[in-house]
C-alpha positions in Angstrom: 19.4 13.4 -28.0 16.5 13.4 -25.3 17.2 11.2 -23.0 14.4 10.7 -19.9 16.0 9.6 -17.0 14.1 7.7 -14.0 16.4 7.0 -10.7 15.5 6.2 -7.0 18.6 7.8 -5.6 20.5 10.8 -6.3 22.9 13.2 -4.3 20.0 15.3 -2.5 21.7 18.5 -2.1 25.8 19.8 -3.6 27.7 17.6 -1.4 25.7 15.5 -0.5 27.0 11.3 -1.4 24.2 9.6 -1.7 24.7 8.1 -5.5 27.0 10.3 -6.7 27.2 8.0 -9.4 24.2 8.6 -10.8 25.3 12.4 -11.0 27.9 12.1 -12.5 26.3 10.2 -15.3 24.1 12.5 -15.8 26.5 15.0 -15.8 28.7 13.2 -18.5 25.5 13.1 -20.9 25.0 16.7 -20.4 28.3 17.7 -21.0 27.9 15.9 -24.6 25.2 17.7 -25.5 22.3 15.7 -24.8 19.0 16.8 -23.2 17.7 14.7 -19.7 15.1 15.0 -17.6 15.3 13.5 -14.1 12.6 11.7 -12.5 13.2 11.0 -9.0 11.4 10.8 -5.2 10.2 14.2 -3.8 12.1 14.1 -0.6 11.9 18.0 1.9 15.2 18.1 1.7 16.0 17.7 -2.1 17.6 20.3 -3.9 19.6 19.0 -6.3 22.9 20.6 -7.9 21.8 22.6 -11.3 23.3 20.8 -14.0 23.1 23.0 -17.2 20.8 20.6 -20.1 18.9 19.2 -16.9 15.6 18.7 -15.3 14.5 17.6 -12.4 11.3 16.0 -12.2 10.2 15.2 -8.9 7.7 13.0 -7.7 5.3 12.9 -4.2 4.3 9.5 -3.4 4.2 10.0 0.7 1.0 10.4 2.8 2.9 10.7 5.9 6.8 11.6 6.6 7.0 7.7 8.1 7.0 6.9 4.7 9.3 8.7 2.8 11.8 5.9 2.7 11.8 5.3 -0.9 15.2 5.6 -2.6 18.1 7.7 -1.4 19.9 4.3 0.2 16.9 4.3 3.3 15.0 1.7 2.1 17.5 -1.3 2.9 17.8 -1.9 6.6 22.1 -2.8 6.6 21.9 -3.0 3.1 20.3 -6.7 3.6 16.7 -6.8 4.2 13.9 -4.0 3.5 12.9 -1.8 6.2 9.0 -2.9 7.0 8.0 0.9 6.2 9.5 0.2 2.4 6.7 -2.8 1.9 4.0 -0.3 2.2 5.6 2.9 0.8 6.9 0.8 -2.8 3.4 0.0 -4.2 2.6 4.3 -3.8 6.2 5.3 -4.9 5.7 3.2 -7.9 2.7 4.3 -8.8 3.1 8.0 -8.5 6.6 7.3 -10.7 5.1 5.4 -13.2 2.0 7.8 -13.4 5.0 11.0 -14.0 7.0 9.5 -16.6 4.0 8.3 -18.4 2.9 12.4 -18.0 6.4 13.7 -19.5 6.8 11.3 -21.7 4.0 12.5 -23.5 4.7 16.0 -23.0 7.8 15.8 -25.0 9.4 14.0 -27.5 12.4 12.0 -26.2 14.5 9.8 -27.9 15.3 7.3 -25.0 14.0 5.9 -21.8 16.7 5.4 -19.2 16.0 3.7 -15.5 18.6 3.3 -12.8 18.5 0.2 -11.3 16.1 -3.0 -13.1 14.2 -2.9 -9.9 12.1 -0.7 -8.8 13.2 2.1 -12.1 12.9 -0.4 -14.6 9.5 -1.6 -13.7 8.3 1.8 -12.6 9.4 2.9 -16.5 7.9 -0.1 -18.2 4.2 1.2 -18.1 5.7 4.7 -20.3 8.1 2.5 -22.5 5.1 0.8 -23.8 3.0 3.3 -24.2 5.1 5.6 -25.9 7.1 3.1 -27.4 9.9 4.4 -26.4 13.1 2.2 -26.2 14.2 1.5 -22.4 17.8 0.9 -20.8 18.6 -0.7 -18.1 21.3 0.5 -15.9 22.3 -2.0 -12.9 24.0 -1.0 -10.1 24.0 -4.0 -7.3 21.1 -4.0 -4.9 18.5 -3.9 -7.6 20.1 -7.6 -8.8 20.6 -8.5 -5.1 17.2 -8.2 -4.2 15.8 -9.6 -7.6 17.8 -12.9 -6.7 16.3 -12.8 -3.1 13.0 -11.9 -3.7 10.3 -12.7 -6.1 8.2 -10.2 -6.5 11.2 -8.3 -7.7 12.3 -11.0 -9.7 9.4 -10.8 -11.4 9.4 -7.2 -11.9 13.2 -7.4 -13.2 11.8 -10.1 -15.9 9.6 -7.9 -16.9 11.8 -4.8 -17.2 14.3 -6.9 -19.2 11.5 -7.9 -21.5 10.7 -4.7 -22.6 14.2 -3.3 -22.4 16.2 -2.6 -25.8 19.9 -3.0 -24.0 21.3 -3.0 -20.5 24.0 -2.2 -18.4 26.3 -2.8 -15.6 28.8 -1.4 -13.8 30.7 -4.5 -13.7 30.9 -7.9 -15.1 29.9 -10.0 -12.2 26.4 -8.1 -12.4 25.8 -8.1 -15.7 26.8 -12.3 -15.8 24.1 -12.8 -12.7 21.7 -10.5 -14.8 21.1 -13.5 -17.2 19.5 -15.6 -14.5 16.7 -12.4 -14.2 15.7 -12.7 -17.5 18.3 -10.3 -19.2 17.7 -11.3 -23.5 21.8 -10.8 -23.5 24.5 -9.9 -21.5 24.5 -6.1 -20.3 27.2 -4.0 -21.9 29.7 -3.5 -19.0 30.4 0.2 -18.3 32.5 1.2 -15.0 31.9 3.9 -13.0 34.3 7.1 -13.9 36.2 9.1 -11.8 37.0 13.1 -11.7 41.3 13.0 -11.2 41.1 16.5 -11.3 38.6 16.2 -7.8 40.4 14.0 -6.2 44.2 14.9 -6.7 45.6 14.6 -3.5 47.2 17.8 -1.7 49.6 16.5 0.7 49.2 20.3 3.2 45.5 18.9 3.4 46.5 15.7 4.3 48.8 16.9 7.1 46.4 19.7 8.3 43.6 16.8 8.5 45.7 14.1 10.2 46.9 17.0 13.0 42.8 18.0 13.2 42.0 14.0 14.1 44.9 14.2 16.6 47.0 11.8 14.5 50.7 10.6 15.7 53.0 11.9 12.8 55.1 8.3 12.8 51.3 6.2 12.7 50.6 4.5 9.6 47.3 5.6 8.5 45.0 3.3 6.7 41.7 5.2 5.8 37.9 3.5 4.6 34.6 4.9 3.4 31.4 3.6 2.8 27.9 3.1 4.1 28.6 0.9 7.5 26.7 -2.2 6.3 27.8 -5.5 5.9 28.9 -5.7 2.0 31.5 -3.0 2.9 33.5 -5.2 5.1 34.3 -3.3 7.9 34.4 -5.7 10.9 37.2 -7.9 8.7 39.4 -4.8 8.5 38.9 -4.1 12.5 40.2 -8.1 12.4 43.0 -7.7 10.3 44.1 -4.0 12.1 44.1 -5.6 15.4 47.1 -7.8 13.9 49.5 -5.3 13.4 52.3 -5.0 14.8 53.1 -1.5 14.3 51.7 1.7 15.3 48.6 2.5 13.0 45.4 5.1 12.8 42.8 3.8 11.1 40.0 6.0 9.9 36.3 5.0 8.5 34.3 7.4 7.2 30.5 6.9 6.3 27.1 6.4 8.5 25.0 3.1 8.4 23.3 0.8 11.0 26.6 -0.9 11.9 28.1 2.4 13.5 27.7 0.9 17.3 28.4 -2.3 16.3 31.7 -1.5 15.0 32.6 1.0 18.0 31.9 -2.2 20.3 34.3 -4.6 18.0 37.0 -2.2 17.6 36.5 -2.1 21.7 36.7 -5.6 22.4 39.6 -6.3 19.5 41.4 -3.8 21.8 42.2 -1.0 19.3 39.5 1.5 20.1 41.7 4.1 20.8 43.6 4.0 17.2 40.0 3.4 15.1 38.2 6.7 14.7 35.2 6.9 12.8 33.8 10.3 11.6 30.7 9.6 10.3 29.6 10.8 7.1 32.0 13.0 5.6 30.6 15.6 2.8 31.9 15.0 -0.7 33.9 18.1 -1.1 36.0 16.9 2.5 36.8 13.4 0.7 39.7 14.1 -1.5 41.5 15.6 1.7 40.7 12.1 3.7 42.6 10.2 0.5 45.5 12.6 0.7 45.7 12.0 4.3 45.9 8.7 4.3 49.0 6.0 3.6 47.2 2.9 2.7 43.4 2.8 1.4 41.5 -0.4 2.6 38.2 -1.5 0.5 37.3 -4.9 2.2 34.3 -5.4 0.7 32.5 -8.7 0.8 29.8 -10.6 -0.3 27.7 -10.9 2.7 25.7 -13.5 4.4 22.7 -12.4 2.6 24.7 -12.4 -0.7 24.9 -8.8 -1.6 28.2 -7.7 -2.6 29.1 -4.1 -4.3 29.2 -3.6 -8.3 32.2 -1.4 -8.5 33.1 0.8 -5.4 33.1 4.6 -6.4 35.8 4.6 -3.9 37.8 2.4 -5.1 38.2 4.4 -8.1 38.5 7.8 -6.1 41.4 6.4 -4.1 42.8 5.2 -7.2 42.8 8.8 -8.7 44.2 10.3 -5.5 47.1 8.4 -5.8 46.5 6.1 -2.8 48.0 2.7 -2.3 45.3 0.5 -2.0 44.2 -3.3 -0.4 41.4 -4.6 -1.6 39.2 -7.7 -1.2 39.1 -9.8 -4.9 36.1 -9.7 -5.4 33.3 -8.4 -7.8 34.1 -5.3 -10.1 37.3 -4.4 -7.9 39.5 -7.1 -9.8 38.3 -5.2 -13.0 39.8 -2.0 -11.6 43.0 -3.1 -9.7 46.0 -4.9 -11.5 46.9 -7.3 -8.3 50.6 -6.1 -7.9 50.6 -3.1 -10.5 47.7 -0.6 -9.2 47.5 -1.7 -5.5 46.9 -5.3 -3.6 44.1 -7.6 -3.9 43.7 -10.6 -1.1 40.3 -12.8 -1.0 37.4 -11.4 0.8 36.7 -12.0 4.8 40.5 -13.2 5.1 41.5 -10.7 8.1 45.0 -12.5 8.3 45.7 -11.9 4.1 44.1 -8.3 4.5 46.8 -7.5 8.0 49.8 -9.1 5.6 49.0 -7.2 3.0 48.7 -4.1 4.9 51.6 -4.9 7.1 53.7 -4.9 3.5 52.6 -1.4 2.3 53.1 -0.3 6.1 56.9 -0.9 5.7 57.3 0.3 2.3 57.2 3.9 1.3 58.6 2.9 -2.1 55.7 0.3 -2.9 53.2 2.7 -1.9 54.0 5.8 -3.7 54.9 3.0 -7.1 51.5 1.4 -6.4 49.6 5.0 -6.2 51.3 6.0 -9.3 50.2 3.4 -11.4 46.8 3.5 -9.9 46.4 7.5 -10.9 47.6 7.1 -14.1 44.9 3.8 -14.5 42.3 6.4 -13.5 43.1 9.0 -15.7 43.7 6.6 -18.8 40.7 4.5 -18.0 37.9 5.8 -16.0 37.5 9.3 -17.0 33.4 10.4 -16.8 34.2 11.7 -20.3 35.0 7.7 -21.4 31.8 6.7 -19.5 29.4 9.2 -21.2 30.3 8.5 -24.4 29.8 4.7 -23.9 26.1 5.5 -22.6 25.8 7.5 -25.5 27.0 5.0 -27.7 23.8 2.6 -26.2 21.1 5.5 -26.7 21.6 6.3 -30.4 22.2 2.1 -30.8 18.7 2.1 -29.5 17.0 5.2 -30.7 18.4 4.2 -34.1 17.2 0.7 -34.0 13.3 1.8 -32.8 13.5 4.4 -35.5 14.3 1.9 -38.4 11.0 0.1 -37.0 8.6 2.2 -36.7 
């Protein structure tokens, strides 16, 4: 199949982690033989990772650098409310998208349009769907149904997307259930995100060689998170619930975000400042040896004031494949991933004292942990392989392309 692709985010450069999901989507289509072409921002420093069957396609929409803040996970200001440069660069952006894949969509016969995200992708592809009559899927992901339920021009725009789209998607219940208050005609086909176990198989010299580099005690527990630092990842409730402990701990959040300072000042005034070390973004290719040094994974994500909350955490399912023992909040696409008591801990979201007890558990059990990782891995392997997720996106294209062939 041909299969154009239309997507606001993508990892920029190798390494780089800004939606490695959507790579590795793409990446599991290729590798079944399928055809895609990638429309995306122009951004100076894309240079996206060759991907034999792929093409990237991008698109200028900027007048001035202020205003390249479309896409790539700069648009949100904390992940909550859009940046006031985003309100003047969107109308451009999806212009100059719509105007590309309504170009190479009649440059070449494809078989299927695909957007990431219902808003801004799937409005942006609605114009070329039409025209071509190409059938469209939806792929949601969590902000693009966030802001949809916040906002109504994007509301609008996701009714509209859903109206023209042939199926849908989500990478977790929760979001394809809210999708039915946007105007989704049925319920989205839930796929979950994948995982590469071979990637992140955790080497226990790296672990060691990275806790020495940090300065680690050898006899600290260490309890390592990653994300973005904004407010749906949860990171102030895990300061909380660290603070509690009783027993000598390192904890270690990786990722950038406008929380950074923030953070610094509450791990300061919780007085644990000097065992809380956060490393700022950390490539891709450095991850797997942060999971393999760490005892305990936390991901205490929340729904937040605004009422974002995560679809399905990629690192969930990364620590998961490393072997980790994890806590994480119940909420979301997380319970989907984690047996409570079989493939790590689950405690309700924003409860520092549940989220300290169940750390304080694992912290005192070597067995648990190491029983808890191994069932987690295997999960991974069994469940969320990329292989398993490309093949259920490929079962939604020819279900499609089949459908608006019979038709025509």
């Amino acid at each position: 199949m041909r299969i154009l692709t239309v997507t606001s985010s993508y990892p920029k450069y190798r390494g780089d982690s800004t939606a490695p999901f959507i790579a590795s989507i793409t990446k599991a289509l290729a590798a079944r033989g399928h055809e895609l072409t990638v429309v995306l921002p122009a951004r100076s420093d894309l240079d996206p990772e060759p991907i034999e069957g792929v093409r990237f396609c991008p698109f200028r929409y900027a007048p001035t650098k202020g205003l390249s803040v479309f896409g790539y996970a700069e648009a949100l200001r904390a992940d909550v409310a859009l940046k006031r440069q985003t309100y003047l660069a969107a109308p451009l952006a999806l212009f100059a998208g719509a105007r590309r894949l309504l170009a190479e969509s009649g440059r070449d016969r494809y078989d299927a349009l695909h957007a990431h995200w219902v808003v801004p992708n799937g409005a942006m592809a609605w114009p070329a769907s039409r025209a071509r009559g190409l059938p469209l899927v939806v792929s949601l992901h969590g902000s693009d149904v966030f802001l949809s339920e916040k906002k109504g021009p994007f509301r609008s725009a996701a009714r509209l997307a859903f109206q023209r789209a042939s199926a849908a998607t989500a990478c977790s219940d929760d979001l394809a259930t809210r999708a039915l208050a946007l105007g989704a005609r049925a319920k989205p086909e839930v796929i979950p995100y994948g995982v590469d176990a071979d990637e992140f198989r955790a080497e226990p010299s790296t672990g060691h060689a990275l806790r020495r580099a940090l300065g680690i005690d050898g006899d600290a527990v260490v309890i390592f998170a990653v994300g973005r630092l904004v407010r749906k990842k949860g990171f102030e409730f895990l300061l909380d619930a660290v603070a509690k402990l009783e027993r000598k701990f390192a904890l270690v959040i990786a990722g950038k975000g406008d929380l950074a300072n923030e953070l610094e000042e509450r791990a300061a005034s919780l007085g644990v400042r000097d065992s809380v070390e956060l490393v700022g973004n950390v490539e891709r290719a450095e991850l797997p040896g942060y999971f393999a040094m760490a005892d305990i994974v936390s991901v205490p994500s929340v729904r937040d004031a605004a009422g974002n909350v995560d679809g399905l955490p990629n690192v969930l399912l990364e620590a998961m494949a490393s072997g980790r023992a994890i806590v994480a909040s119940d909420v979301a696409g997380i319970p989907q991933a984690i047996r409570d008591g079989r493939d790590g801990l689950l405690v309700p979201e924003k409860d520092s004292e549940a989220l300290a007890r169940a750390i304080t558990l694992l912290a005192q059990s070597k067995t648990q942990r190491d029983d808890l990782g191994a069932s987690a891995r295997a999960r991974a392997v069994e469940t969320f392989s990329w292989n398993l997720v490309g093949e259920r996106f490929e079962s939604v294209f020819r279900s499609v392309a089949e459908t608006c062939r019979r038709a025509s």
